[in-house]
DRENTORKOL-3810 file (N, C-alpha, C; in nm, 4 decimals):
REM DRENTORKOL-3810
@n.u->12.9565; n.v->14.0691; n.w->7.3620; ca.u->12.9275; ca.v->13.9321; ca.w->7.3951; c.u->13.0160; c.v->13.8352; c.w->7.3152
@n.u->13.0692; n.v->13.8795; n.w->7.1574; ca.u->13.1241; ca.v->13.7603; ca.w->7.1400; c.u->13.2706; c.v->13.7958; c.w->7.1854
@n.u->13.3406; n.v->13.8763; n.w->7.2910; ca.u->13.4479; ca.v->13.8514; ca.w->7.3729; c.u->13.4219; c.v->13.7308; c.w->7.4177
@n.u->13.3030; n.v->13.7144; n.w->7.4843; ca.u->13.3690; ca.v->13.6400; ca.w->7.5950; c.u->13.3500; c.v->13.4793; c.w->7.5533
@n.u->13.3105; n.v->13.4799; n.w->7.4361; ca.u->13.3029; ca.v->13.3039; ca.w->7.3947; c.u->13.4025; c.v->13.2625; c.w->7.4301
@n.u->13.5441; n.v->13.2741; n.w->7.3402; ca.u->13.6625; ca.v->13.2207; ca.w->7.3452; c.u->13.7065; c.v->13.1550; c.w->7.5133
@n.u->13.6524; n.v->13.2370; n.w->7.6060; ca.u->13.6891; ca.v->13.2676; ca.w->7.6927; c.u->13.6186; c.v->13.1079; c.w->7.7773
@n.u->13.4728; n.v->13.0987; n.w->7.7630; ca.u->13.3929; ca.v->13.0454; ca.w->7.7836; c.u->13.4236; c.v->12.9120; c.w->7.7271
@n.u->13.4821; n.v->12.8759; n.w->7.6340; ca.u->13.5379; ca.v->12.7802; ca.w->7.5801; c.u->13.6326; c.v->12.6681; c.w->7.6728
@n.u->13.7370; n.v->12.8109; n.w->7.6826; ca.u->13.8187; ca.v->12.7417; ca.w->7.7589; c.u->13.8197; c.v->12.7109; c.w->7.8600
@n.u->13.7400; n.v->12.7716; n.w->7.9690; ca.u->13.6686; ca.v->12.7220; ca.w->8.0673; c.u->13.6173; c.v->12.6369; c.w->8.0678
@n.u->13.4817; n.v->12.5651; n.w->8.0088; ca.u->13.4616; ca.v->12.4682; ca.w->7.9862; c.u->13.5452; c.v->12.3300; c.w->7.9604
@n.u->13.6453; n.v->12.3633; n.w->7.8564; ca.u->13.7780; ca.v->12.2375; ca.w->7.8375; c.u->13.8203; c.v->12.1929; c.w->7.9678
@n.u->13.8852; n.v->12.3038; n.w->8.0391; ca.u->13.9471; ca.v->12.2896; ca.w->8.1361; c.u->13.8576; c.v->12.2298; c.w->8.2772
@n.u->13.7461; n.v->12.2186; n.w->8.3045; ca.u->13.6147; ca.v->12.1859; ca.w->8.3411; c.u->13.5864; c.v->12.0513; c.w->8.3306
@n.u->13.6570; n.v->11.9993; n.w->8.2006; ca.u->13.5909; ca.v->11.8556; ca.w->8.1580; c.u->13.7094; c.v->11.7988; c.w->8.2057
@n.u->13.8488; n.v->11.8322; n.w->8.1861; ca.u->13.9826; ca.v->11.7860; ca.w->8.1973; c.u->13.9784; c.v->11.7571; c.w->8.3831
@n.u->13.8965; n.v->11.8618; n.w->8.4415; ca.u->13.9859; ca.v->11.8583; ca.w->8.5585; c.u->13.8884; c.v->11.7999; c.w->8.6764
@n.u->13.8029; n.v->11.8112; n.w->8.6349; ca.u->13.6511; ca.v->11.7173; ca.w->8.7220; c.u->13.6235; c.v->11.6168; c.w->8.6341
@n.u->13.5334; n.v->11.5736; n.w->8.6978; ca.u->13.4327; ca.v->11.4373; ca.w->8.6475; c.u->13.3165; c.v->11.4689; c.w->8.6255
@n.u->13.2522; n.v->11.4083; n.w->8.5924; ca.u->13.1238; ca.v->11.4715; ca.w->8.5250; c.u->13.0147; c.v->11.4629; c.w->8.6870
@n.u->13.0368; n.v->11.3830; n.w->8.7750; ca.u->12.9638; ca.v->11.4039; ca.w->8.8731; c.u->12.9810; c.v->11.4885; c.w->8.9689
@n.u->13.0844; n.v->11.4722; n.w->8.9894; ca.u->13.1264; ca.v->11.5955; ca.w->9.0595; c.u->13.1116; c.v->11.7259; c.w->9.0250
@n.u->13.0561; n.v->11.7677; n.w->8.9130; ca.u->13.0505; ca.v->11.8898; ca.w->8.8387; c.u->12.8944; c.v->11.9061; c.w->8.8591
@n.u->12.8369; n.v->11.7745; n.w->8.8427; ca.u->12.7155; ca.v->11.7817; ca.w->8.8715; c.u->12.6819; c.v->11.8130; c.w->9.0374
@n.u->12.7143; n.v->11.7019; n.w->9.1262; ca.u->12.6897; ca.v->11.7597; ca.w->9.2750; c.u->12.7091; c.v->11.8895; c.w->9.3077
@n.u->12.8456; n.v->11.9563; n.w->9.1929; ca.u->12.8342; ca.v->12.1089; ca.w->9.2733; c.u->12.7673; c.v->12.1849; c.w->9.2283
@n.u->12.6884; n.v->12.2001; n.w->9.1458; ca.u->12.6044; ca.v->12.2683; ca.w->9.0677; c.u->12.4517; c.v->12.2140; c.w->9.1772
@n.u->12.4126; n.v->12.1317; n.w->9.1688; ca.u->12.3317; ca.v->12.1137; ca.w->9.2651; c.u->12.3271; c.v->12.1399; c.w->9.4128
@n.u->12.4466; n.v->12.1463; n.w->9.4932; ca.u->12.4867; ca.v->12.1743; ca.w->9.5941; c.u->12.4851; c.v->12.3598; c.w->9.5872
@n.u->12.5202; n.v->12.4267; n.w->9.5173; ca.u->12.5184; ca.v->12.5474; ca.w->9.4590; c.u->12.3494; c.v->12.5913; c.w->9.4743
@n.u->12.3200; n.v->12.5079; n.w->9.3789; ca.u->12.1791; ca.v->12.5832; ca.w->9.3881; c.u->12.0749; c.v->12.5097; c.w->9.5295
@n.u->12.0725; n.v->12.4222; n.w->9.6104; ca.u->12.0329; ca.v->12.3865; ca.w->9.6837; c.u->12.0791; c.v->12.5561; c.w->9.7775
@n.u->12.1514; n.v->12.5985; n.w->9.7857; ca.u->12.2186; ca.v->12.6883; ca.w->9.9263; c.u->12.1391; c.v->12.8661; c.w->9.8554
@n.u->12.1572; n.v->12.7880; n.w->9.7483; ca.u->12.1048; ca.v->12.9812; ca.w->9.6540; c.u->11.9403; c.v->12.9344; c.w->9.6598
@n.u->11.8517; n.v->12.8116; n.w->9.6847; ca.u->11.7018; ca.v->12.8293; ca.w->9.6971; c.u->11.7275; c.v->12.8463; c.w->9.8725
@n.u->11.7502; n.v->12.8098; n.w->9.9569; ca.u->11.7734; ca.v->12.8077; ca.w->10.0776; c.u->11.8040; c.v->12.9538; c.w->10.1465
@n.u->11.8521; n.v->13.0266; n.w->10.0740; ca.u->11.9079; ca.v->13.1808; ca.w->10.0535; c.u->11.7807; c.v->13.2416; c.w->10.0212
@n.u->11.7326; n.v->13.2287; n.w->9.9370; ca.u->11.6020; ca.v->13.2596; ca.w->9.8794; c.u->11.4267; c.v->13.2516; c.w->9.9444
@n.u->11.4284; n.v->13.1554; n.w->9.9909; ca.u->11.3045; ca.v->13.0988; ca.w->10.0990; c.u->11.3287; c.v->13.1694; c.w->10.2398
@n.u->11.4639; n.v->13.1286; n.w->10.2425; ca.u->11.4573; ca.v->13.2632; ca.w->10.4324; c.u->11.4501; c.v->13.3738; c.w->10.3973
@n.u->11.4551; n.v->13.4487; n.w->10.2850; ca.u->11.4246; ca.v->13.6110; ca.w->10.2691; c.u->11.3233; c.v->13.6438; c.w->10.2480
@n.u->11.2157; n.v->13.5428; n.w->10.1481; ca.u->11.0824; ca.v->13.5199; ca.w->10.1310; c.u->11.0382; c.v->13.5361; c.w->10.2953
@n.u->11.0741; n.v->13.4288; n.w->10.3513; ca.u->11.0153; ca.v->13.4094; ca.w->10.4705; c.u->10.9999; c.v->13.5513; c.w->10.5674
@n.u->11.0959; n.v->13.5789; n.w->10.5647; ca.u->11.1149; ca.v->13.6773; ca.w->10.6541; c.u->11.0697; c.v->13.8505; c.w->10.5644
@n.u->11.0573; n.v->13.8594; n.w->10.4465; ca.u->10.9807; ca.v->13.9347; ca.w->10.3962; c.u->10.8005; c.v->13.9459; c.w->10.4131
@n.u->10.7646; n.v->13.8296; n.w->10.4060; ca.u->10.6015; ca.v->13.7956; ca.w->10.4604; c.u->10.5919; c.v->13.8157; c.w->10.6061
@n.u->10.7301; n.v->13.8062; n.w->10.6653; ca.u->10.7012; ca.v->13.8220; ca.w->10.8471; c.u->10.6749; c.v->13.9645; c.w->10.8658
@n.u->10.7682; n.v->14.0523; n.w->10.8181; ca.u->10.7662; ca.v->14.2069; ca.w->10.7869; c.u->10.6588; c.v->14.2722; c.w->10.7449
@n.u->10.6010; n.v->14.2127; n.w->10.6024; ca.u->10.4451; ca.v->14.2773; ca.w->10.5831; c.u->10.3637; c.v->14.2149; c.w->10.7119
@n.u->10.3460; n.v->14.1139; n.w->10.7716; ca.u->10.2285; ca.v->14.0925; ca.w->10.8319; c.u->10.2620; c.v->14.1600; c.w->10.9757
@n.u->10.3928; n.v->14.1935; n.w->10.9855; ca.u->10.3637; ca.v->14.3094; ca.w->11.1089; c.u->10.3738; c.v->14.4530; c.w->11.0999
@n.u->10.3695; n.v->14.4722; n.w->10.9349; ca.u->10.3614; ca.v->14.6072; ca.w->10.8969; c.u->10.1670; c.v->14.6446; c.w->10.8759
@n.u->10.1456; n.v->14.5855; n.w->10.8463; ca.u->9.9732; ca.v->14.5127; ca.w->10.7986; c.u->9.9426; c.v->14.5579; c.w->10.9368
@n.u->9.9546; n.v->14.4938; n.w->11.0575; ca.u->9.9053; ca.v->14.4637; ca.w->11.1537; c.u->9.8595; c.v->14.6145; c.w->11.2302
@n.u->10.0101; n.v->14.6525; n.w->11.2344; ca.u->9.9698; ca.v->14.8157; ca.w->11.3287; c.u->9.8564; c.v->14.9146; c.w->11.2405
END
């Protein structure tokens, strides 16, 4: 683990240099808006599966 600080560092620098701070923000939110959205249709469709596995 401490490989990858250095690493993590510079990522970050380069992060602040090359976006804006909102824009860093919208995509991080935009990101996770699509990864809960990803998440709820598998839910969904996992509860559809038990209740027609349940059923027979």
């Amino acid at each position: 683990m401490k490989n990858i600080k250095p690493y993590l560092m510079v990522v970050l620098v380069l992060l602040t240099f090359t976006m804006s701070s909102c824009e860093v923000i919208g995509d991080i939110f935009e990101a996770g808006m699509w990864a809960a959205l990803i998440i709820i249709v598998l839910i969904v469709l996992l509860v559809t599966w038990l209740f027609r596995k349940f059923r027979r």
